[in-house]
N, C-alpha and C positions, 0 to 999 in steps of 0.2 A: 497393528502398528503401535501395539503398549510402550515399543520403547524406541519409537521416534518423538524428535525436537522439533517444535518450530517456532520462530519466532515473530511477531507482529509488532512491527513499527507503528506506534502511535494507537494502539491495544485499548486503550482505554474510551474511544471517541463511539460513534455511532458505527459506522461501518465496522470499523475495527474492535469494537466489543462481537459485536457478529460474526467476525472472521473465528476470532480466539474461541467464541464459545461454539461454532461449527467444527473447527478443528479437532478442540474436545473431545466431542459429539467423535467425530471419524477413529478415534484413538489417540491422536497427539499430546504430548505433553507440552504445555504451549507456557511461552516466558511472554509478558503482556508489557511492551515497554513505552514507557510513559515521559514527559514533560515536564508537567505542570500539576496534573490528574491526578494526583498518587493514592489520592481517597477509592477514587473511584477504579484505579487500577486494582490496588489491592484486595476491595471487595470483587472482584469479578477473578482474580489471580484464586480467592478462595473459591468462590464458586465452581470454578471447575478443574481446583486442582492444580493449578496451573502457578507461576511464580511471578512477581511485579517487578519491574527493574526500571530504575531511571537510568535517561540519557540524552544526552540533545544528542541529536541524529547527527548534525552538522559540524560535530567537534570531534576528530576521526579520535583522537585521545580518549574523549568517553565511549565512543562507539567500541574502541578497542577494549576498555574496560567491561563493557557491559560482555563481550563474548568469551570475556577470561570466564565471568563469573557465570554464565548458563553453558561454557563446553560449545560444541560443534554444531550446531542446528542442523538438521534434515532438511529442513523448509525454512524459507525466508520471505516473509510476506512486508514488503516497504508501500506500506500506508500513511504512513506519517505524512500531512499536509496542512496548508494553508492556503486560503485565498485572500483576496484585495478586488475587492468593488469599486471602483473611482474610475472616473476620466485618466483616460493613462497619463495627458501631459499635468496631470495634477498629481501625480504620483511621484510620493521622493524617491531619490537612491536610497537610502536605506530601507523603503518599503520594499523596494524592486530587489533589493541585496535578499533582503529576509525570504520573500517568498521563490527566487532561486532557488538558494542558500538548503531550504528545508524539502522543497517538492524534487528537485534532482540532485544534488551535493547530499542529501540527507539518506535516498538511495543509494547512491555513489558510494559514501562509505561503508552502508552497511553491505553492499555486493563485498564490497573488498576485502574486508573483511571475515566475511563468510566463506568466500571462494577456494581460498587453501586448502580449508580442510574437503572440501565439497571433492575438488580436484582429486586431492589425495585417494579419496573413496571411492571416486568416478560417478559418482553419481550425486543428488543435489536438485533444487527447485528453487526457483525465484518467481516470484509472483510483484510486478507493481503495479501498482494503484494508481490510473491515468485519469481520463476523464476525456467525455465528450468533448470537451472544447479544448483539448488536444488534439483533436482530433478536425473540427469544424471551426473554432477560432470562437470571440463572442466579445460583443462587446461591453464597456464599462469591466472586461477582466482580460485587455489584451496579457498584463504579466502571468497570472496564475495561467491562460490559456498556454502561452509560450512555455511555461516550466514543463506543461501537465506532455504539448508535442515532444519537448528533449526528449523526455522522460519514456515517451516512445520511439523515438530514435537513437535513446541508450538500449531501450529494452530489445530491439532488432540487433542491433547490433554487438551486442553483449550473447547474444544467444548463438550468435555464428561463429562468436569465437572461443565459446565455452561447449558446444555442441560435442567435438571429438573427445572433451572429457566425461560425458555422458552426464551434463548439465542440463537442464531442462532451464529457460527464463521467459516468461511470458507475462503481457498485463492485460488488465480488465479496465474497460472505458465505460465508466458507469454514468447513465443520464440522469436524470435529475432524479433524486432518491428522498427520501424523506429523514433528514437530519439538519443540524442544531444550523450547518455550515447554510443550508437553504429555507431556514427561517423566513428571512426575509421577504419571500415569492408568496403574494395573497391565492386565495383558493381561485380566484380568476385567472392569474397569470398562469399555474398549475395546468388547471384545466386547458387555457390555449397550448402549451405546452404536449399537452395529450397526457396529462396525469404524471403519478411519480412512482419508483419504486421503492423498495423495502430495500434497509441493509441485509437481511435475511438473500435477498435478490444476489446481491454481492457476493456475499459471503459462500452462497451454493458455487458459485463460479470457480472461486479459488481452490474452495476441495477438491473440484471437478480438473482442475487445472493442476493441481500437488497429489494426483491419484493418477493410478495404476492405467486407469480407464482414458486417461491424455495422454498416455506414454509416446506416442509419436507428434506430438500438438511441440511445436519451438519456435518463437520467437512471432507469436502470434499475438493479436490484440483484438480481446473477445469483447461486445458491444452490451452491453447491460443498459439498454434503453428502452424497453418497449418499442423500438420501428419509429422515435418519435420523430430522430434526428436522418 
């Protein structure tokens, strides 16, 4: 696979450093696209080979820029996220806009983006990055939960209608993992929980998910929990 592309939204984070460098690892030639990160993309873009690009997900204009400049991706992994911890009625509109804005709109346009040429090829993988409380709801995070369900009821949906083009789009509902976003959770709350997983955890899903070896897997949403939820 030396001379497939793939791309990962938000490349630079915890999970998503673990996506890029499994991909890697598989053969991919991975474009690692960033935000804010740029340090830390670029060092990990070296690491394995791979290229840095900024862009806000959310601005279909840079989105559109960033696929001038890496060509056609193979794989399209939309990680790129955010959460909000608060009392939802203590949550502004612009919180609620932003974490939208970036967990499904930020998808949204790099699908669309991607998709043309995907078509053209007939062939194509979309991988996003959901989450248990998409899935089960939670609270003190009713918005990010609500972004994290669209986001699966884009992902089903999207995959039925890109199917006859021989499109593959599926996500991963990852439960609590051990990154920067779940700081916060003391080793007690963890432990009630039933422990955490690895981005490494993650990261195996979506190879498994953008390989040969899921070729008939669409429009599914595989559970990276431990059995916790």
């Amino acid at each position: 696979m030396t001379n497939k592309t793939a791309l990962v939204t938000g490349g630079s984070g915890g999970i998503g450093g673990a996506i890029c460098r499994k991909l890697a690892e598989t053969g991919y030639y991975v474009a690692v696209n960033y935000y804010s990160s740029k340090a830390e993309a670029e060092a990990l873009a070296a690491e394995i080979g791979g290229i840095a690009i900024h862009a806000d997900v959310t601005i279909p204009n840079e989105v559109d820029d960033m696929f001038a400049k890496i060509g056609e991706p193979d794989v399209l992994v939309n990680n790129a996220g955010i959460a909000l911890y608060e009392l939802f009625q203590l949550t502004a509109p612009e919180q609620r806009r932003s974490v939208i804005d970036v967990n499904l709109h930020g998808a949204m346009n790099c699908s669309a983006a991607a998709l043309p040429a995907m078509i053209c090829r007939k062939c194509g993988s979309i991988v996003n990055i959901s989450s248990v409380w998409g899935e089960y709801g939670a609270a003190m995070e009713v918005v990010y939960s609500a972004s994290k369900a669209a986001l699966i009821g884009f992902t089903k949906s999207l995959a039925k209608e890109v199917a006859p083009s021989g499109i593959r789009v599926n996500a991963v509902s990852p439960g609590l993992i051990d990154t920067k976003m779940n700081a916060r959770f003391s080793a007690e709350d963890i432990a009630a929980l039933g422990g955490c997983g690895t981005p490494e955890d993650v990261a195996a899903t979506v190879a498994w998910l953008v390989s040969d070896a899921s070729g008939f897997v669409n429009g599914a949403v595989i559970p990276v929990n431990g059995g916790n939820f």
